[in-house]
C-alpha positions as CSV (number, residue, x, y, z in Angstrom):
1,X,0.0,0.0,0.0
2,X,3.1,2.1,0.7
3,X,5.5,1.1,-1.6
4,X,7.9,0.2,0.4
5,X,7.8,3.5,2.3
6,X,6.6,2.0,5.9
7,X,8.6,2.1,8.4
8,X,7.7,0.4,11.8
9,X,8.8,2.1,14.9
10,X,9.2,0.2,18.5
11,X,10.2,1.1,21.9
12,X,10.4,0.3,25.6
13,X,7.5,2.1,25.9
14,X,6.1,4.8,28.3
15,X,3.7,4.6,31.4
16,X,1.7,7.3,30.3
17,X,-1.8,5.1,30.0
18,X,-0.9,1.5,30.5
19,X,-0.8,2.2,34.4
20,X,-5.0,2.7,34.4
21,X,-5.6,-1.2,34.3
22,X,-3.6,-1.3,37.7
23,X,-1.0,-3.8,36.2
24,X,2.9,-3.6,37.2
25,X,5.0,-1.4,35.3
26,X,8.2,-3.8,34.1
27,X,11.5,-2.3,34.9
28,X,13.4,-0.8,32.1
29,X,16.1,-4.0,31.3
30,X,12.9,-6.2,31.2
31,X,11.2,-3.9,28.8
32,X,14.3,-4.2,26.5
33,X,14.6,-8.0,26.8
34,X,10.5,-8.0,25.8
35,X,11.3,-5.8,23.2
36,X,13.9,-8.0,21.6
37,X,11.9,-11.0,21.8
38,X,8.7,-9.5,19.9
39,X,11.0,-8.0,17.5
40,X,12.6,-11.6,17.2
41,X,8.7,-12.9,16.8
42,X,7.9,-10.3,14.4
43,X,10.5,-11.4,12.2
44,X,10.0,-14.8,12.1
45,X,6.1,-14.0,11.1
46,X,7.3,-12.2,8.2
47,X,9.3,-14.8,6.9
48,X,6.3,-16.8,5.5
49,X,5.0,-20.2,7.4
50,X,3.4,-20.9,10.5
51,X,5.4,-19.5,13.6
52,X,5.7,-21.3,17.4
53,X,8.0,-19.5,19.7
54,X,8.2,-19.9,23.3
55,X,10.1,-17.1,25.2
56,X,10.7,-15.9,27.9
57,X,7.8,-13.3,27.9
58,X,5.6,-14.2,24.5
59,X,4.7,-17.7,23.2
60,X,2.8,-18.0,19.9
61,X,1.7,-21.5,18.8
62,X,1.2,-21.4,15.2
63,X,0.4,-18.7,14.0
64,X,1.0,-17.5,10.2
65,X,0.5,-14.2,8.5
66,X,-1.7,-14.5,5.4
67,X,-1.1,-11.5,4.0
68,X,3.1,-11.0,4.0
69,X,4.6,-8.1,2.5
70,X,6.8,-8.3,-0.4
71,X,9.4,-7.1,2.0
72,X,9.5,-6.7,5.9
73,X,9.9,-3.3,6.9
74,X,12.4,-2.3,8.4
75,X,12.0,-2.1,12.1
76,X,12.9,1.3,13.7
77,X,13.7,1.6,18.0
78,X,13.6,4.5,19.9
79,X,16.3,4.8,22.3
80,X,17.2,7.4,25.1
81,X,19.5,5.6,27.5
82,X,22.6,3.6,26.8
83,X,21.1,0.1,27.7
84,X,18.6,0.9,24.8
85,X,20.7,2.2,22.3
86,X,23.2,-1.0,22.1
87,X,19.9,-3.2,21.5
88,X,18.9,-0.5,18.8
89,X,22.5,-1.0,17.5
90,X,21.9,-4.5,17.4
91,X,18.7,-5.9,16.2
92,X,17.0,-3.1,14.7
93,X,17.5,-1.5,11.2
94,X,17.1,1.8,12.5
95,X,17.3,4.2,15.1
96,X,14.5,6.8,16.5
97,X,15.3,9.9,18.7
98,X,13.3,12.8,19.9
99,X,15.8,14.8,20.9
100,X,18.6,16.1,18.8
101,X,21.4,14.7,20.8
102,X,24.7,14.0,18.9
103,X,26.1,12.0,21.6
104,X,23.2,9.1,21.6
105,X,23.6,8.8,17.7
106,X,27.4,8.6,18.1
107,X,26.8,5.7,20.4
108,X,24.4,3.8,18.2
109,X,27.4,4.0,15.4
110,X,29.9,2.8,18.4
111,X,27.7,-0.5,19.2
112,X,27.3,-1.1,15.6
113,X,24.6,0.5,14.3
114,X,24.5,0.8,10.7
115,X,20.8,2.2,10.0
116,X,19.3,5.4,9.3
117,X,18.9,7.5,12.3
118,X,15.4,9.7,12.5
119,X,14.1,12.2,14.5
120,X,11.0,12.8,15.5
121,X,9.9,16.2,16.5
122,X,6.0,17.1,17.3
123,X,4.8,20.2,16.4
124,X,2.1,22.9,16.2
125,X,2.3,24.8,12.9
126,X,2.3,28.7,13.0
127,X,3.1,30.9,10.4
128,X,7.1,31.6,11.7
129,X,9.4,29.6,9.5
130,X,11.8,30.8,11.7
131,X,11.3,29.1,14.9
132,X,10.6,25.6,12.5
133,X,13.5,25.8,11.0
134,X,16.0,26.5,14.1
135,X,14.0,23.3,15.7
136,X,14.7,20.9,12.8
137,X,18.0,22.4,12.2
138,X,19.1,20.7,15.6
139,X,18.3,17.6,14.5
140,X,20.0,17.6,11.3
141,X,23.2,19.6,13.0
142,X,23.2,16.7,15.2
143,X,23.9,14.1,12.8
144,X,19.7,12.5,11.8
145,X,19.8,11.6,8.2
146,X,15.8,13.0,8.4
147,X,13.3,14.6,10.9
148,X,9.8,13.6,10.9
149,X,7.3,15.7,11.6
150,X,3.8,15.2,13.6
151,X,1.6,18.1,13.4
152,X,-1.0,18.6,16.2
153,X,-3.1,20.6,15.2
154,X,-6.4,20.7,13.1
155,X,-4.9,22.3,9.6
156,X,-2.8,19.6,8.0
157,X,-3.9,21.3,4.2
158,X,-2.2,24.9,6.0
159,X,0.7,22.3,7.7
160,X,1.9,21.0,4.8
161,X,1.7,24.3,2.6
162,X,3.8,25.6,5.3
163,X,6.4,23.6,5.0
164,X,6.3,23.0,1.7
165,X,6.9,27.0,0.7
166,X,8.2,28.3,3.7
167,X,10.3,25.8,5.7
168,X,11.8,22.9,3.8
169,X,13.5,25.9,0.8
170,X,15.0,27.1,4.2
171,X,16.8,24.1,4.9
172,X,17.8,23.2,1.2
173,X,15.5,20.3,0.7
């Protein structure tokens, strides 16, 4: 549907709504090590066949995607601590940050990491090209090989216009 233009993000994950049910929040190393294991799942779904894996944390007793893309997408992690940025390094294709810090993408290279690395930056459109651009000019300063952009407010039409005339001629794309 995308022409090969998906990409799927993952993380640790935040306690930001999960903590309503009243269920314990894992610890940061085991939300890595469940991480890696349904990335390892994922990828074995996407290889075609029927799938049983018994982990640690997930077991799947054979199940099969139907539907398989021509190619897996790549899978993108978000990573803000050192622990998380070596498994970036190592089983993902990718790496996510939402803050332009040099020294995180340096040591996603250092462990290895050979995919692109992306920042994400949410914001709320207003006509000043000038405060956009100094805000995606960190990123890119800092090494990301793109910035993606999530608008939150109601015009997307007036968003993308926006950047489209005013702010990407500023940064020479």
């Amino acid at each position: 549907m995308l022409h090969g233009r998906f990409r799927l993000g993952v993380g640790s994950g935040e306690n930001l709504n999960e903590h309503v049910l009243g269920d314990p929040w894992p610890r940061p190393g085991i939300r890595l090590e469940m991480l890696e294991e349904a990335i390892e799942v994922m990828r074995k779904l996407w290889g075609g066949g029927q799938v049983s894996y018994e982990g640690d944390y997930f077991v799947v007793d054979t199940a099969r995607l139907y539907s398989l893309p021509e190619e897996p997408p790549p899978v993108l992690m978000s990573a803000f601590g050192p622990a998380a940025v070596k498994l970036a390094a190592r089983v993902a294709d990718g790496y996510v940050g939402t803050k332009p810090n040099r020294e995180l993408l340096e040591r996603y290279r250092a462990e290895g990491g050979k995919g692109p690395k992306l920042g994400g930056l949410k914001v709320c459109w207003a006509e000043d090209e000038e405060r956009h651009v100094a805000a995606i000019r960190q990123y890119l300063d800092a090494g990301y090989d793109g910035v993606y952009l999530q608008q939150m407010g109601k015009d997307l039409q007036g968003f993308l216009r926006f950047y489209r005339d005013e702010v990407e001629p500023r940064l020479g794309l």
